[in-house]
C-alpha positions in Angstrom: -22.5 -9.9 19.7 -19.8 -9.6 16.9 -17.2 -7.2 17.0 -17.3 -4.7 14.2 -14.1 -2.9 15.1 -11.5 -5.3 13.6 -13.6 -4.8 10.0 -13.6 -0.6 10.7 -10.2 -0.7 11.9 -8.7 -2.8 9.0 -11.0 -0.5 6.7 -9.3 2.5 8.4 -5.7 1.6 7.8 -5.9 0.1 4.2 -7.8 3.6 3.4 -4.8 5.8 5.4 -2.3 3.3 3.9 -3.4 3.7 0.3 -3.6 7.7 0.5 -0.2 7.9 1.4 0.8 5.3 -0.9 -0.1 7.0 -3.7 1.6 10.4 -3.0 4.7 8.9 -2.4 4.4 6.0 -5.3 3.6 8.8 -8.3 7.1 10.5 -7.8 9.0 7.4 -7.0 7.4 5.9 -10.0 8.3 8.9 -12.0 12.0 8.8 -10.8 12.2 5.5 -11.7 11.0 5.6 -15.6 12.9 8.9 -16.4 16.0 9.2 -14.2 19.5 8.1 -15.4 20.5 7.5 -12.3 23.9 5.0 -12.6 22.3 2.6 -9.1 18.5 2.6 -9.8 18.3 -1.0 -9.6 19.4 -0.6 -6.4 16.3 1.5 -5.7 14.1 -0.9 -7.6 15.5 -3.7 -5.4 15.1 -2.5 -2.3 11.3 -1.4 -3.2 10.5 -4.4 -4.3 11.9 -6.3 -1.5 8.5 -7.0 0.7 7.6 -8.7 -2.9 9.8 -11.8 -1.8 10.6 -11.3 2.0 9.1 -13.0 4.6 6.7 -10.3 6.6 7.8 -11.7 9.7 11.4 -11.0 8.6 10.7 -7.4 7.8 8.3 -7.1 10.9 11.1 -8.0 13.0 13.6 -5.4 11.4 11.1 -2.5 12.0 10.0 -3.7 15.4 13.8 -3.2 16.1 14.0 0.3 14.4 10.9 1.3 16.3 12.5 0.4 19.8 13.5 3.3 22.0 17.0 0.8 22.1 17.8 2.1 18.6 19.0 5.7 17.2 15.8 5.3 14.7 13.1 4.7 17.5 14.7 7.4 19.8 14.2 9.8 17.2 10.5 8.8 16.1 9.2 8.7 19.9 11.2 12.0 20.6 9.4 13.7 17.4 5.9 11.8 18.1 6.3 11.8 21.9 4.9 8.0 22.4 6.1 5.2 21.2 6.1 4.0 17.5 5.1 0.1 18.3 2.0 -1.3 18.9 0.2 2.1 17.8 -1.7 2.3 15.1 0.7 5.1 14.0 3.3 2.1 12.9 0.8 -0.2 11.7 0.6 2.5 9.3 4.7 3.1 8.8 4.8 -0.4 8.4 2.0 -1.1 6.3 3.1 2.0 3.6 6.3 0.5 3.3 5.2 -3.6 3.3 2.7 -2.6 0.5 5.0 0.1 -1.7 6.1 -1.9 -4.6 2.1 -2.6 -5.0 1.7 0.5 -5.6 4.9 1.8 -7.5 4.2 -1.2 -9.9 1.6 -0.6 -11.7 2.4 2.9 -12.1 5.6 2.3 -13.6 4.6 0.2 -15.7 1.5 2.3 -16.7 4.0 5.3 -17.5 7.3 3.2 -18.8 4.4 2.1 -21.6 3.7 5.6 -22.8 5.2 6.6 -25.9 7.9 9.3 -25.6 6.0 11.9 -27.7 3.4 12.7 -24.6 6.4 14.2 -23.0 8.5 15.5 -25.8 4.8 17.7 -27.4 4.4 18.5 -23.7 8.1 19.7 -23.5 8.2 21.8 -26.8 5.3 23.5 -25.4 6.8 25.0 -22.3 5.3 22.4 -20.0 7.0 21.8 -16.4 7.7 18.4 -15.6 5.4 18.7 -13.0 2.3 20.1 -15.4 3.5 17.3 -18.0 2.8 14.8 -14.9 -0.4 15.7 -13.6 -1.6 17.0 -16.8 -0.8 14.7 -19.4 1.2 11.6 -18.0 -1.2 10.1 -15.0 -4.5 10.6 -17.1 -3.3 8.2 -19.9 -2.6 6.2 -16.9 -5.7 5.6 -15.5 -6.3 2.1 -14.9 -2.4 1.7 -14.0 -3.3 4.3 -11.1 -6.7 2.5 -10.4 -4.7 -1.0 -10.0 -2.4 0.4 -8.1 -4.5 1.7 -5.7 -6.6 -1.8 -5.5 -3.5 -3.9 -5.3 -1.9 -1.4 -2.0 -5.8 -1.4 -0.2 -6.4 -5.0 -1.0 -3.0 -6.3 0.0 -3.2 -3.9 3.3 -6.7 -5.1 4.1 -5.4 -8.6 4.3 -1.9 -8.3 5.7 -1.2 -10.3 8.7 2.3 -11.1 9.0 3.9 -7.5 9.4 0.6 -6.4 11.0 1.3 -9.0 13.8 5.1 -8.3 14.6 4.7 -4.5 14.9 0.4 -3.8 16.5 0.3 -7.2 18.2 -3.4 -7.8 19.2 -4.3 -4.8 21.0 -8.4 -3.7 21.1 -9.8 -0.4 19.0 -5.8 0.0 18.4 -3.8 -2.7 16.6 -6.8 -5.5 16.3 -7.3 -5.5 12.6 -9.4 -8.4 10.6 -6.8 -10.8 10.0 -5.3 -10.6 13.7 -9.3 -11.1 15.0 -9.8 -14.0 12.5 -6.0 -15.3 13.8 -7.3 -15.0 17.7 -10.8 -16.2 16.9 -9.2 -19.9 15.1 -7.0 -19.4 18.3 -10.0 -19.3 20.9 -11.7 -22.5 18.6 -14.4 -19.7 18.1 -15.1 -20.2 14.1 -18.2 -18.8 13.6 -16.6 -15.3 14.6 -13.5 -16.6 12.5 -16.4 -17.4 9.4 -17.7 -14.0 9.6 -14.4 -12.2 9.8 -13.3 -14.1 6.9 -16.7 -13.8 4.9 -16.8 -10.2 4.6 -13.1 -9.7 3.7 -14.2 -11.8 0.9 -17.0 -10.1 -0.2 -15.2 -7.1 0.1 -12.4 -8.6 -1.7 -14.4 -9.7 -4.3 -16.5 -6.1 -5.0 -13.6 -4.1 -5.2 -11.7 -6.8 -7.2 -15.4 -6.9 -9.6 -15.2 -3.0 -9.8 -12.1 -2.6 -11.2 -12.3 -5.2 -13.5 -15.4 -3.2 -14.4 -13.8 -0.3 -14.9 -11.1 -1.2 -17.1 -13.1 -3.3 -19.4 -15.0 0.1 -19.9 -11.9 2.3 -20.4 -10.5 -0.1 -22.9 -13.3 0.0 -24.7 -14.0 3.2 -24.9 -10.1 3.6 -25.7 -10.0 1.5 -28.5 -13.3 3.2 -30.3 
């Protein structure tokens, strides 16, 4: 009988994943276009490190900071009271931060293409910066947000590496898709592999489809 909780529990973190992903990405993108900070390329570097690093190599860094050996995974499993590994709890830390620049991306570039006036008008009004944000910046922004958000669930849904080092392969827990599809190949079971693989495609392929609809819609209604 195949296993549906790899699909539900992969489902489950790319959904958690790319909830939190946007309420941190919208300020950090923010941050990014309008400060004057003198080292934000600093920032920008280090966010857009899991771009170009290995996921092994970052898997192994956080598997470290989660360990109770370190001052980072004392403190986590003294403020969660269990440890950070192999939990679903740091599939999620690790996942958020693998898949970050995914989502800070789009929605830089979405509001670093903006003209200046949509602030400026907004400012002369008596606008906050935070009104000017939700009220006038992200809804010119829409299919920057939308990508965003496909590009963080999609790249979370499929993630292996990262996934791997810090859940390892445990059932109901830390067994997503791609570590079920891994163990399947594994255990020369390929049909269960097949139909692992088959529906992250389809899935893959819907949302991919959806987006694309959306955005060919918005354009054109844009440029009526």
């Amino acid at each position: 009988m195949f296993d549906w909780d790899p699909i539900l529990l992969s489902l489950k973190l790319a959904s958690v994943t790319t909830v939190i992903l946007l309420i941190l990405a919208i300020p950090i993108a923010y941050w990014l276009v309008y400060s004057r900070f003198k080292f934000k390329a600093v920032v920008e570097a280090i966010i857009s490190l899991p771009l170009i690093l290995p996921p092994t190599v970052l898997g192994f860094y956080l598997l470290l900071a989660f360990s109770p050996s370190f001052f980072t995974g004392s403190i986590l499993n003294s403020l969660f009271g269990t440890s950070i590994a192999f939990s679903f709890f740091g599939l999620v830390v690790a996942s958020v931060i693998y898949s970050l620049p995914f989502m800070v991306h789009p929605i830089r570039s979405g509001l670093s293409n903006l003209p200046e006036s949509y602030s400026d008008v907004s400012k002369v009004l008596g606008k906050s910066k935070l009104t000017t944000l939700f009220k006038v910046l992200l809804p010119n922004i829409k299919p920057s947000l939308l990508t965003g958000i496909v590009l963080a669930f999609a790249h979370t849904l499929g993630e292996f590496g990262v996934v791997l080092m810090i859940g390892g392969n445990i059932p109901s827990e830390t067994r997503v898709a791609s570590i079920a599809i891994y163990d399947e190949v594994e255990s020369l079971n390929y049909a269960s592999a097949n139909t692992y693989s088959l529906i992250l495609l389809v899935l893959a392929f819907i949302i991919l489809l959806l987006v694309s609809s959306y955005n060919r819609n918005y354009l054109s209604r844009f440029w009526k």
